[in-house]
N, C-alpha and C positions, 0 to 999 in steps of 0.2 A: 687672651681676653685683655682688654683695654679700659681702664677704668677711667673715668672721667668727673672730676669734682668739679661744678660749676660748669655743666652740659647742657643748660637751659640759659643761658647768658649770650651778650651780643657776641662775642668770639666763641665760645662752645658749643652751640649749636651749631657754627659753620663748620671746626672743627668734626663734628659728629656726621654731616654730611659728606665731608670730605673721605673718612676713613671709611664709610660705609659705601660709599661709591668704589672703595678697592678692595670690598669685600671680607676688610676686617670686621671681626665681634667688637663691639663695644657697648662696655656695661656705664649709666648714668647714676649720677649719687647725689640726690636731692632732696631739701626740705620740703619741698610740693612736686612732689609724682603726676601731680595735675598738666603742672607746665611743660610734660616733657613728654605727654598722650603725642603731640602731632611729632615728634622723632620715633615712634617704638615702632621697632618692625620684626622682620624674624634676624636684623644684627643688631638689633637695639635692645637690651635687658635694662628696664628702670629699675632702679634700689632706692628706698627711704632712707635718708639718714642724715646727718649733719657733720660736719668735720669737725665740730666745735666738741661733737660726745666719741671718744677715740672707741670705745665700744661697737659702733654703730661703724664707724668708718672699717673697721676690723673687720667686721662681717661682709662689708662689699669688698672688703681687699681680696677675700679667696680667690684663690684659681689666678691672678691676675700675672701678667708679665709686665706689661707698661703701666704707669701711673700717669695721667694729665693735672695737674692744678688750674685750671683756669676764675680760678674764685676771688671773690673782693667780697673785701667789709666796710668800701666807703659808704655805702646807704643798705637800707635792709631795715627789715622789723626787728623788734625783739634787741636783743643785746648785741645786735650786727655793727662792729665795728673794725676799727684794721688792728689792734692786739689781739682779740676776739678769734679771726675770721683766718686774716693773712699772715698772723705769726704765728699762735694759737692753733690754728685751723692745720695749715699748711703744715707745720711741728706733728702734729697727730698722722696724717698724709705719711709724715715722713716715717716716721716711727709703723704703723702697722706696714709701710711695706717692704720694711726691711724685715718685720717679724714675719711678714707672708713669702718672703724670698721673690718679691719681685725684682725683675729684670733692668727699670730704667725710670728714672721720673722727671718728667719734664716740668718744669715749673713757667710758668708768665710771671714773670715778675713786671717789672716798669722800669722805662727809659729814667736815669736818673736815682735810681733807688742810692740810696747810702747814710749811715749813722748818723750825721747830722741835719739832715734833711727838715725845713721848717714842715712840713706835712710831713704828720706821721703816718700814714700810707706809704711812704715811699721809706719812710726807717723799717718798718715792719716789713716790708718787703725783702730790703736790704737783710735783716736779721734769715725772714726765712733761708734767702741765697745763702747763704753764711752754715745756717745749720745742715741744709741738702751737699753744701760740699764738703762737709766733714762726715757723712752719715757713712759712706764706705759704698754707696747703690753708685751705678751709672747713672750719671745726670744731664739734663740738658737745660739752662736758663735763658729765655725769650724775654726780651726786656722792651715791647712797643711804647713809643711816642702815646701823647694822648690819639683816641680812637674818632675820626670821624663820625661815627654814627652817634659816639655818647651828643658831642657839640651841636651835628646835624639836628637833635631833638631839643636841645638846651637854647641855639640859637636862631637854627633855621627853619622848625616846624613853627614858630610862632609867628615867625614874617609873613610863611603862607597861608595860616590859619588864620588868623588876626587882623593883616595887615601892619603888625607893627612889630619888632623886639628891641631886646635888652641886651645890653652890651656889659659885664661887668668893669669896672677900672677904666681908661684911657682906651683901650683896646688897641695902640700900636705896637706891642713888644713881639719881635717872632717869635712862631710859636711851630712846632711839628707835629703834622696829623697823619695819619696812618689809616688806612683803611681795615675792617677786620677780615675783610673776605683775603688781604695779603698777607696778614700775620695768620691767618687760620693756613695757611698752605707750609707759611716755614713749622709751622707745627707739624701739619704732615708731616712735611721733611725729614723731621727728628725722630719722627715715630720708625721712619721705613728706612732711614740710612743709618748705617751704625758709624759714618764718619762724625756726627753729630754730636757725638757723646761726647761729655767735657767738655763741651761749647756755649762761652757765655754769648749770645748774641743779640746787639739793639737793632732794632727795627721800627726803621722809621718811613717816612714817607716821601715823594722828590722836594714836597717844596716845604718851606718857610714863610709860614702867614701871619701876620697880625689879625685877631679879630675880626677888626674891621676889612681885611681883606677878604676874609671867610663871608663873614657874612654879605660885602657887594660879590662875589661868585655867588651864594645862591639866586643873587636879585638878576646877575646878566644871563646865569642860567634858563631862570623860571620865568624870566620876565615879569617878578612881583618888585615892586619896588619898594614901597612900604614905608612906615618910619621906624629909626632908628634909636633911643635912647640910653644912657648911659648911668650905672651907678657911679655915684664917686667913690675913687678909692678911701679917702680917707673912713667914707661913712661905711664902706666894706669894713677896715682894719676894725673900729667901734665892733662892729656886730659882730667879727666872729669871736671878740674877746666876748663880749655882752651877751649871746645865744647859748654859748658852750655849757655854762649849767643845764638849759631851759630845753634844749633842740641840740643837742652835739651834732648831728647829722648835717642841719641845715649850715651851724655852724662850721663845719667842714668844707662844705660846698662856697663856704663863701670865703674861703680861707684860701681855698685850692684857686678862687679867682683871681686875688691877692695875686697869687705865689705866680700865674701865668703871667698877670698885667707886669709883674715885677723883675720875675728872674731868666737865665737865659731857659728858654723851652726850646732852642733849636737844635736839629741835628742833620749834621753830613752824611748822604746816604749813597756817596762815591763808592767806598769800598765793600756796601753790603751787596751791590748793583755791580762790581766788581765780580766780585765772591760767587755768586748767587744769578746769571746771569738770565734762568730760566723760569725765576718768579720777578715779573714786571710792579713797579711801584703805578700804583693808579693816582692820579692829578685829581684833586678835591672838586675840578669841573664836568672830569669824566663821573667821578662816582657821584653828582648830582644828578645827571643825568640818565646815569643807569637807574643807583637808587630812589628819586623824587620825579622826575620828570616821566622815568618810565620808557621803551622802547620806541622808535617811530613808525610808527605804520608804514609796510612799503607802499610804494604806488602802484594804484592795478593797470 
């Protein structure tokens, strides 16, 4: 059995589909059983539970051999945040399944994670790595680039809805986007190849975009052209000092835009392309295309 925290999310449901197309069991661990009705089949077992209550995560750990973490606590209801969620969470994760004697735990961490990281999503991440390789289980840590799908909806569904979006900061700094449908496969990978174990690995995407590059690919894509505007940075850095009492969430999000407009987000994906010859990186104009634009009708 295969247990999977964070199976109703952009990378974990593909995940679920993936292992269930090879015919493995996989059991789902959520706070809403609602969202995860369209994955239950006869290899899909939903469990209630939270990772935040280690009780509850204990009780979905029986019987399991593999552990997935594919969870975040950047936004969420409730006390959902990244001490919470991805240190907190992910600690509990680690802790029942060594008490269940499982087999392997793959963790998603993030491109970038590490202790001084001005977002604390990515220190919290960093900690959890830290406590999975001292825990004595076999491990595996996936570390993707930001997720084309999260941006696709942040910058690109509003171009075609609207006609117009938002850019936060300057939007020239490179940045690396990742698709989830290819980090959901090197997850396979780690589930079904035991060379995986002990392998920290980032996963990113071919190219390096600015923003603004992202968003004219959906416009050359989709053919929407739209208008374009921009927050200023300065009045980012303001609010997410100014929110963080009020809105920590939002203040997050605007934090996380900072840190993109700001620092390096790129990454070389030579030697993962190397490494890994037979999971292909998808180009952010192929995956508009698939994902937004949709298939082309052949000709009859």
């Amino acid at each position: 059995m295969i247990l999977i925290a964070g199976g109703t999310g952009t990378l974990g449901t593909r995940v679920v589909r993936l292992l269930t197309v090879r015919g493995l069991p996989v059991r789902i661990l959520t706070r809403d059983p609602a969202r995860a009705q369209h994955l239950e089949s006869e290899l899909v077992e939903v469990v209630p539970g939270d990772v935040r209550d280690l009780a509850s995560v204990q009780r979905a750990m029986e019987g399991t051999q593999t552990v997935i973490s594919a969870i975040q606590g950047f936004q969420g209801p409730g006390n959902v945040r990244p001490r919470t969620v991805d240190f907190e969470g992910n600690s509990n994760l680690i802790r029942a399944a060594r008490g269940a004697g499982s087999d392997h735990v793959i963790l998603i961490s993030i491109h970038g994670a590490a202790p001084n990281s001005a977002m604390e999503l990515f220190r919290m991440k960093f900690l959890a790595q830290q406590e999975l390789r001292a825990s004595g289980l076999a491990w595996t840590i996936v570390r993707p680039t930001a997720l084309m799908e999260t941006w696709a909806k942040v910058v690109g569904e509003p171009l075609l809805k609207c006609g117009k979006t938002r850019i936060f900061g300057r939007g020239r700094n490179p940045i690396n986007f990742v698709s989830a449908d290819d980090v959901a496969r090197f997850v396979e990978l780690a589930v079904v190849d035991p060379a995986m174990r002990g392998v920290s690995l980032d996963v990113g995407g071919p190219e390096n975009l600015s923003m603004r590059r992202f968003v004219e690919v959906f416009q050359e894509v989709t053919g929407q052209s739209g208008s374009v505007g921009h927050v200023p940075l300065p009045m980012m850095r303001a609010l997410s000092v100014v929110l963080r009492p009020v809105n920590p969430a939002l203040a997050r999000v605007i934090q996380a835009g900072v840190v993109m407009d700001t620092r390096d987000m790129s990454f070389d994906p030579t030697d993962l392309l190397r490494r890994y010859p037979s999971i292909p990186l998808t180009p952010l104009a192929e995956f508009v295309r698939r994902s937004v634009v949709g298939p082309v009708p052949a000709v009859p």
